[in-house]
C-alpha positions, 0 to 999 in steps of 0.5 A: 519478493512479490505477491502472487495472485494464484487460481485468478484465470479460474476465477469466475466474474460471477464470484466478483463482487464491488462496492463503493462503501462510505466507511471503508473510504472513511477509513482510508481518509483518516489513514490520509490525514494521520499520513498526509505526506507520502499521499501527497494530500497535505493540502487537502488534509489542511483544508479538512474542517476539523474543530480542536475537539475532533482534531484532538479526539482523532489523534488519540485514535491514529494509530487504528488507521496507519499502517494496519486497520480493522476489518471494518474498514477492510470488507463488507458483506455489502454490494454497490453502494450502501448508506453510511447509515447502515453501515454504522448500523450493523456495526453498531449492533456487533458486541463491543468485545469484537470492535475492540479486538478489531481495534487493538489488531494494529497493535498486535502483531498479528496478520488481519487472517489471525483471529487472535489477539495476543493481550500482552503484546498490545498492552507492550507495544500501546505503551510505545505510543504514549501515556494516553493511547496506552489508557485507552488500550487498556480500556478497550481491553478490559472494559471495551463498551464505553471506548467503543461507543466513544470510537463510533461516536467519532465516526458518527461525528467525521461524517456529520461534519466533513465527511458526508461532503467528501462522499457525496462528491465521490460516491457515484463515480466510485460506483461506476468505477466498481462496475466497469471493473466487474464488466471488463472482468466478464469481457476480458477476463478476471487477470485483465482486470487485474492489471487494470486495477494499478500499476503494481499489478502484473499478468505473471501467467495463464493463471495468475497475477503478480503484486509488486509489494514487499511482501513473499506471499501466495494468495490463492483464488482458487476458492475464494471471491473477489471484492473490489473497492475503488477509492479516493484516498488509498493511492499510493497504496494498493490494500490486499485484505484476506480475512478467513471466510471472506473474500480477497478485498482489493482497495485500489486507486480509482484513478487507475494505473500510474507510473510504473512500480519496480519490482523488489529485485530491480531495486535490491540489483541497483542498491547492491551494485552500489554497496560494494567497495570502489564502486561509488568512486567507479560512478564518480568518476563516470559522472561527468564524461565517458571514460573507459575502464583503464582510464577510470584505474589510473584515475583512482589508482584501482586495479583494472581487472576490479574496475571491470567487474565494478562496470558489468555490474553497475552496467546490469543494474541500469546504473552505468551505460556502456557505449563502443567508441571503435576499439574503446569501450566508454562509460556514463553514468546514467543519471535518470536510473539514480535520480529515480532510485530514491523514488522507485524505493519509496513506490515500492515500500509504500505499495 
């Protein structure tokens, strides 16, 4: 269940835009402090110099930054390195009703390609999340102009007080990082660049690249443009933004590549193997010192034929190894693959 990169060998570089944009970095700094764990940034997150009011003023905005975000903090029409300034700006001169629909998206149930904002479903679901982020929807919903000014107010005050430091430490090297990857698109072409971008990302063919997310989609290049976003504070993460009428956004780690992502179906061969019956007592019993198949159904009283069956399939899924001892055949377990399974899942998930 990958992402497929469709058309990208027919992208031109010249449709290849990047920039290093202060608020879509906000955005992913704030999914971080609601998030801090999976990112591995707890540290960082406490040290981030919060007042009680702006502490408790983003907590009742949260859920605009977790798990899905506003198109403001997913594109921009700007190129290299906007200011903060004009950003706020231009977002500031868009009619409240438009944010607000932008905001409420999370709670919609809809993909960020929908334009539609499905009312009833946000008011339902804003109730799951408490009394006062249910207020607030409401107010966005019927009366967007004050909690929107009250929403780009505290962006205004994120940047005037911890913010600003964050991106003046990282602006230029996020800058330079955006160029490199649009040069080595016009060296090496648009699918090495890809596979350059993050681990996740794979040459499938000639013509495209493949994404390892838990998500069965095709996304075709063929027409559109391209915007890379490097950031600080997207990793683990790897953001796929399509938004009608605007190019593909990538943010991506501007650390580069990391340790290798599974695909889906490696994982679903590893948890399947282990879902059948007997064969966690298989795995047990290979668990200490190699054994052959016959010893492993006296050991357990299972028939030999199903202990077989069991160590094929354990043994396809990278779970058991097999070695030959003359006329025997011995199995261990293979301990790295289990150790592993826990956190290639996790990797997988969070892509």
């Amino acid at each position: 269940m990958p992402t497929v990169l469709a058309g990208a060998g027919r992208l031109a570089p010249e449709r290849i835009r990047h920039v290093a944009s202060p608020l879509i970095e906000l955005g992913c700094a704030l999914h971080v402090l609601a998030e801090p764990r999976h990112h591995s940034r707890v540290d960082w997150a406490a040290d981030v110099p919060l007042s009680p009011a702006l502490r408790a003023e983003l907590a009742q905005w949260t859920w605009t930054v977790r798990a899905v975000r506003a198109r403001f903090f997913a594109t921009t029409s700007a190129t290299g390195v906007p200011s903060w300034a004009d950003e706020m700006a231009a977002l500031r001169a868009r009619a409240a009703e438009d944010i607000a629909a932008e905001l409420v998206r999370p709670l919609r149930g809809r993909p960020l390609s929908s334009r539609e904002v499905d009312i009833d479903a946000v008011r339902h679901w804003s109730r799951s999340r408490g009394r006062d982020i249910a207020s607030l929807v409401e107010a966005l919903l019927d009366s967007p102009a004050e909690p929107v000014r009250r929403f780009l107010d505290l962006l205004d005050d994120c940047w005037s007080t911890w913010f600003h430091a964050v991106w003046e430490s990282s602006r230029d090297a996020l800058a330079a990082r955006g160029r490199q990857d649009r040069d080595l698109a016009v060296r090496d072409g648009v699918l090495a660049m890809l596979q350059s971008l993050d681990s996740s990302i794979a040459v499938r063919d000639h013509d495209s690249a493949v994404v390892q997310k838990v998500q069965n989609k095709r996304i075709d290049l063929t027409d559109r443009s391209l915007l890379l976003v490097p950031s600080n504070h997207i990793a683990p993460h790897l953001f796929l933004g399509e938004i009608p009428g605007a190019p593909l956004t990538v943010i991506y780690p501007a650390t580069g590549r990391g340790p290798a992502v599974p695909t889906a179906q490696e994982i679903k061969a590893r948890l399947e193997a282990l879902a059948a019956p007997d064969r966690l007592q298989v795995c047990r019993a290979v668990a200490s010192e190699p054994r052959t198949a016959g010893e492993i159904a006296a050991l357990w009283n299972l028939h030999p034929t199903q202990v077989t069956r069991h160590l094929k399939a354990l043994t396809r899924a990278n779970l058991v190894t097999a070695e030959r001892q003359g006329r025997f055949v011995t199995y261990h377990l293979n301990e790295p693959t289990f150790q592993s399974l826990g956190a290639h899942l996790l990797t997988l998930i969070l892509r």
